[in-house]
ZAMARGU-4260 file (C-alpha; in steps of 0.2 Angstrom, whole numbers, plus 5000, padded with zeros to 4 digits):
<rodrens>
0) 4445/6206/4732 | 4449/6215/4715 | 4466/6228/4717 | 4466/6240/4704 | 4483/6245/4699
5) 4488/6264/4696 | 4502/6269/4683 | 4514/6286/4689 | 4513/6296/4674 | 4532/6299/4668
10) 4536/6317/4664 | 4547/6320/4651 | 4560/6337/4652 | 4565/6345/4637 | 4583/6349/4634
15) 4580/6370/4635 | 4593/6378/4624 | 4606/6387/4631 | 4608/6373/4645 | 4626/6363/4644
20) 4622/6342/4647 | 4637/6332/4644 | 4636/6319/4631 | 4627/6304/4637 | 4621/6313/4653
25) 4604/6320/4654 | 4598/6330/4671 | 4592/6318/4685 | 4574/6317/4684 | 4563/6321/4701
30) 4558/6306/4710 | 4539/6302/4705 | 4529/6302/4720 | 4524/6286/4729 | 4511/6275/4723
35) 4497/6271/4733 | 4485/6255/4726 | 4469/6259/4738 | 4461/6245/4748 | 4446/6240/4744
40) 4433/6246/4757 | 4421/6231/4754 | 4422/6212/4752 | 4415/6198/4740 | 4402/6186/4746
45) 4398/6171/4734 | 4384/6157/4735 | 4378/6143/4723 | 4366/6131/4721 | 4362/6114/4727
50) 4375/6100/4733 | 4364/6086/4729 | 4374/6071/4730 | 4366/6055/4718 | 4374/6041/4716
55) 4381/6043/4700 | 4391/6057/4708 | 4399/6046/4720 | 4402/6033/4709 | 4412/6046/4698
60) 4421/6052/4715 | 4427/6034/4718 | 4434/6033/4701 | 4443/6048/4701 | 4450/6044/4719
65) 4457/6027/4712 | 4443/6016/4724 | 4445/6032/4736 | 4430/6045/4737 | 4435/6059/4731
70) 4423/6075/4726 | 4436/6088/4724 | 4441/6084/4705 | 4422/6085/4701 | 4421/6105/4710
75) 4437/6109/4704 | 4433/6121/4688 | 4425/6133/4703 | 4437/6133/4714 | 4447/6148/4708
80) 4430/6157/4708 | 4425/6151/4725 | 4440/6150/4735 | 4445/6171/4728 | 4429/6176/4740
85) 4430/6183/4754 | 4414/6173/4759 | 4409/6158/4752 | 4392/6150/4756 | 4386/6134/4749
90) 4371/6124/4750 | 4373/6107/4757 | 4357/6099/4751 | 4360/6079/4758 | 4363/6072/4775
95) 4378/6065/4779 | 4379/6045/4782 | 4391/6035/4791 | 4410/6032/4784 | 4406/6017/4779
100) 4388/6019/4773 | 4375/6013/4767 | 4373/6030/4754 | 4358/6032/4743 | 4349/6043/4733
105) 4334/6051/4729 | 4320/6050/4740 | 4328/6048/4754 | 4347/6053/4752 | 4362/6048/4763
110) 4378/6055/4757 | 4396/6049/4757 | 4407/6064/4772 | 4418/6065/4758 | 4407/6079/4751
115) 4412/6091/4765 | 4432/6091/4763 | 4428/6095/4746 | 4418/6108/4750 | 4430/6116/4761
120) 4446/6110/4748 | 4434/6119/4736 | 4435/6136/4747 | 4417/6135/4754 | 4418/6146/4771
125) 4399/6140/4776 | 4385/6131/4771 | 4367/6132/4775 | 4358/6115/4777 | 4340/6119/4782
130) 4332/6109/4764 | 4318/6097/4760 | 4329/6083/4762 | 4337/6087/4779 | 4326/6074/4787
135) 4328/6060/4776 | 4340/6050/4789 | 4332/6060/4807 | 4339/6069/4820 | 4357/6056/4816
140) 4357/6061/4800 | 4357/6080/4805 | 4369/6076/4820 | 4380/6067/4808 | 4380/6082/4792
145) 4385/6094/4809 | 4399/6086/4813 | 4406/6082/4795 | 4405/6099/4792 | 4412/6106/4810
150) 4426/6092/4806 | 4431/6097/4788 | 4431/6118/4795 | 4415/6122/4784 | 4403/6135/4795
155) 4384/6128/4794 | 4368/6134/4797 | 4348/6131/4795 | 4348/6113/4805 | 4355/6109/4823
160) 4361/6097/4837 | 4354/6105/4850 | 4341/6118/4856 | 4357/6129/4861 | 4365/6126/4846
165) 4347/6131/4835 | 4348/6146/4848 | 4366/6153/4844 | 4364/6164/4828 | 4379/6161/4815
170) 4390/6175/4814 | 4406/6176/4805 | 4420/6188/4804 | 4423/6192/4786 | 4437/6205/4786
175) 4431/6213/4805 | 4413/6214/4796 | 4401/6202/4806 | 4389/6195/4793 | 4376/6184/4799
180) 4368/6170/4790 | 4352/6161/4792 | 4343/6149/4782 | 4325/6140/4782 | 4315/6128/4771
185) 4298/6126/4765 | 4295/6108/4770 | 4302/6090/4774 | 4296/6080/4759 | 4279/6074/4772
190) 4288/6073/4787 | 4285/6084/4803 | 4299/6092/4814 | 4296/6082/4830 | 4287/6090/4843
195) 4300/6083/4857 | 4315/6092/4846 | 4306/6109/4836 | 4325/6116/4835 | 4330/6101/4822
200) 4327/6110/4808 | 4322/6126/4803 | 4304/6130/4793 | 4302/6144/4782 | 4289/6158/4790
205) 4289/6175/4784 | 4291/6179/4805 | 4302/6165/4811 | 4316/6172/4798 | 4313/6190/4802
210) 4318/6185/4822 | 4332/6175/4816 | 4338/6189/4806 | 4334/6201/4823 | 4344/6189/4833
215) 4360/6190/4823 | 4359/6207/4823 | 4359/6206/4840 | 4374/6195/4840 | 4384/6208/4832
220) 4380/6206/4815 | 4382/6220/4804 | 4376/6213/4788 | 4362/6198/4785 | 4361/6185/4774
225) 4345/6172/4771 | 4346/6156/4762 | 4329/6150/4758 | 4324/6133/4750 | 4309/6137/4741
230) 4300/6137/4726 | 4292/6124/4712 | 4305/6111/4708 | 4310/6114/4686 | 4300/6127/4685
235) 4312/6142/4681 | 4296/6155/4683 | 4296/6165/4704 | 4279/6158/4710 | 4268/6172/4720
240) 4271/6167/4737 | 4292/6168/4731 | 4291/6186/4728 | 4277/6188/4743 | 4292/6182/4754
245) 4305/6191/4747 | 4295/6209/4747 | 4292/6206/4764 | 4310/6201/4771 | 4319/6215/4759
250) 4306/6225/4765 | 4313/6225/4783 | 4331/6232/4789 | 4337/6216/4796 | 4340/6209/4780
255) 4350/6212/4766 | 4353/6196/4753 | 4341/6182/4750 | 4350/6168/4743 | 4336/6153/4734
260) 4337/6135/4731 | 4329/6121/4729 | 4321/6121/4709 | 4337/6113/4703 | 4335/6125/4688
265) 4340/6142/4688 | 4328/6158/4693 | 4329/6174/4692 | 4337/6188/4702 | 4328/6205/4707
270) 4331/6220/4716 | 4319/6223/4728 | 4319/6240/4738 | 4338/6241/4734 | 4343/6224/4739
275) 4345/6209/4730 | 4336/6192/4730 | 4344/6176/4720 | 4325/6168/4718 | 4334/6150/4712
280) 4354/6149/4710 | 4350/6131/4699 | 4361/6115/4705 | 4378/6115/4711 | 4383/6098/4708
285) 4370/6086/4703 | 4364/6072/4693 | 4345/6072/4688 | 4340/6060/4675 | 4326/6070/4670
290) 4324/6084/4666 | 4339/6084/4657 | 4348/6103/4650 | 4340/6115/4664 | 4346/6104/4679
295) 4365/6105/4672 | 4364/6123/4672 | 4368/6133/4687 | 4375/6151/4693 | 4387/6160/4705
300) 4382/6174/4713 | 4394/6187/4719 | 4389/6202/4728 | 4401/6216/4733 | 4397/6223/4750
305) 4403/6243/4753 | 4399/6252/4767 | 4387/6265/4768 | 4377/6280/4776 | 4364/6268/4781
310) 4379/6252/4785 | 4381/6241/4772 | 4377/6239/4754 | 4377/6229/4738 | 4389/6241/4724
315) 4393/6228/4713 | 4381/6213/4710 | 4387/6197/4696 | 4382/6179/4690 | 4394/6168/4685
320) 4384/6155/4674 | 4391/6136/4677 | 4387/6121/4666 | 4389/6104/4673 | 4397/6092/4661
325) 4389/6072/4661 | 4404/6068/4653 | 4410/6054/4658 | 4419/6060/4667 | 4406/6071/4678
330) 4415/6091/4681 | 4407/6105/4685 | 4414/6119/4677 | 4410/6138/4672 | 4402/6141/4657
335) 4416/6151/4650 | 4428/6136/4652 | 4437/6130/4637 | 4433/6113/4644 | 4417/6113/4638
340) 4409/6111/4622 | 4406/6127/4613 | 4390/6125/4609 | 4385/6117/4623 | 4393/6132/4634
345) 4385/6144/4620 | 4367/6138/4628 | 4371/6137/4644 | 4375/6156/4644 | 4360/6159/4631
350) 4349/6151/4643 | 4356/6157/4661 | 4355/6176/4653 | 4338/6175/4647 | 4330/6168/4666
355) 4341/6177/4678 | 4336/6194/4668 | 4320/6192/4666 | 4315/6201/4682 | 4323/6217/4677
360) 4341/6213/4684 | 4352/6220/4672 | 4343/6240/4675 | 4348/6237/4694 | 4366/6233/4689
365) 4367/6215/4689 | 4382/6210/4677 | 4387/6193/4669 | 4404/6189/4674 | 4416/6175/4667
370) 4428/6172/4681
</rodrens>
């Protein structure tokens, strides 16, 4: 949390005439009152796009751990950024495999555990996991992403173990504020939860999310936030059944922040009956061979949460546009960094301005931010 410093204003006494001061000795001044730095009432909460692990990503993570896996060079322009919040969230796209492997890619992915310590080296609090690709390696697979994440100290949300665990809503203590967090996607890439084990993973409906978000009120929450995977892959443009949802769920008091992914390009964010929705926050960390430009481009969103008449409330909403760099070597960085190409930074910020705006953003408040 930001602390705004205050300056004691120094008044200065006039020498009155007819007043005797030594030479060299001036009238002791009174002792200026104590400074008080208020504390902020609120807290940060950022989130970013997909953790979508390809195989040149790992390649790049065993070169820059010397034979080693290791992701945390390539998140380490964010860190700052994400490890400052109060709340982090991310969004962990890929199952986990086995330490040993076998890893692959895109259609079906199976990611080295590596990518969870850097996550939580990265700063990341909790993650939500419920994606298109959660069922690529079955119920292992999810068993497997659970207990990486549970191992590396990252929270995790949207996919379970168990029909208790799918029943226990996530609440976290940021600060003494309980914030809950829920997350659901559109589909499975053809394949069906199975009927023996509906708890796996969790599909997006309007009133399944709605009881999720009632639930973790229920469990103490005092603020709400939804992750949803939805949307048109590349296709920067909110489809109609996009702002459907999101009328519907801003619409109700049990939610207060939609979080989007899943486009791997960035989308715009709205305000919607005073709260916000992040339609598409773009990739995290990835590495699409086509399209190239828009995949590479990302955002940060941070919201300031204040209390309120009504509980809680957004005061200060930001993106942070990001830019990840092919290189070799592969980083992700802001796109402010003086690690990037200027021009290439220049577009990044061109482009990210122009998309998430474009839904009447910046009239509601929503700010560009650099750091």
């Amino acid at each position: 949390m930001r602390v705004r410093r205050l300056i004691a204003a120094v008044t200065v006494v006039p020498v009155v005439a007819g007043c005797s001061v030594s030479a060299g000795r001036l009238p002791p001044l009174p002792a200026p009152p104590p400074v008080t730095i208020p504390a902020d009432p609120g807290f940060n909460v950022v989130a970013t796009g997909d953790v979508l692990i390809h195989p040149e990503l790992t390649a790049q993570a065993t070169a820059d751990g010397s034979g080693r896996r290791d992701y945390r060079p390539m998140l380490a322009g964010i860190r700052d950024v994400i490890s400052r919040a109060d709340l982090a969230i991310c969004h962990l796209e890929t199952p986990i495999a086995p330490p040993g492997g076998p890893f692959a890619g895109y259609p079906d992915f199976s990611a080295p555990p590596e990518i969870t310590t850097a996550l939580a080296a990265t700063g990341y609090d909790d993650c939500s996991t419920a994606s298109n690709h959660t069922l690529d390696q079955g119920a292992a697979g999810v068993a497997r992403t659970e207990d990486a994440l549970d191992a590396a100290g990252v929270r995790h949300t949207g996919s379970a173990r168990s029909e208790q665990e799918a029943r226990t809503p996530l609440v976290l203590d940021v600060h003494g504020v309980k914030v809950g967090h829920v997350a659901f996607t559109f589909g499975y890439n053809g394949r069906k939860v199975p009927a023996a084990t509906p708890w796996l993973a969790n599909t997006l409906d309007v009133d399944a999310v709605l009881a999720a978000a009632r639930a973790a009120r229920a469990a103490g929450a005092q603020i709400v936030i939804v992750s949803l995977h939805w949307g048109t892959e590349y296709q920067q443009e909110v489809t109609a059944d996009q702002r459907r949802i999101a009328q519907r769920l801003l619409n109700d008091p049990a939610i207060d922040l939609i979080i989007g992914h899943h486009a791997h390009v960035v989308q715009p964010f709205e305000n919607i009956n005073g709260k916000w929705v992040a339609y598409g926050l773009g990739n995290s960390i990835a590495r699409h061979s086509e399209p190239r430009g828009t995949t590479e481009e990302g955002v940060i969103a941070r919201f300031h949460f204040v209390p309120s008449a009504t509980g809680w409330s957004v005061d200060r909403a930001e993106y942070l546009p990001t830019v990840i760099d092919l290189g070799p070597p592969i980083r992700l960085d802001l796109a402010g960094s003086p690690q990037l190409d200027p021009a290439r930074a220049a577009k990044a910020l061109q482009d990210t301005d122009s998309v998430v705006l474009s839904r009447g953003a910046a009239n509601a408040g929503l700010m560009r931010a650099m750091n």
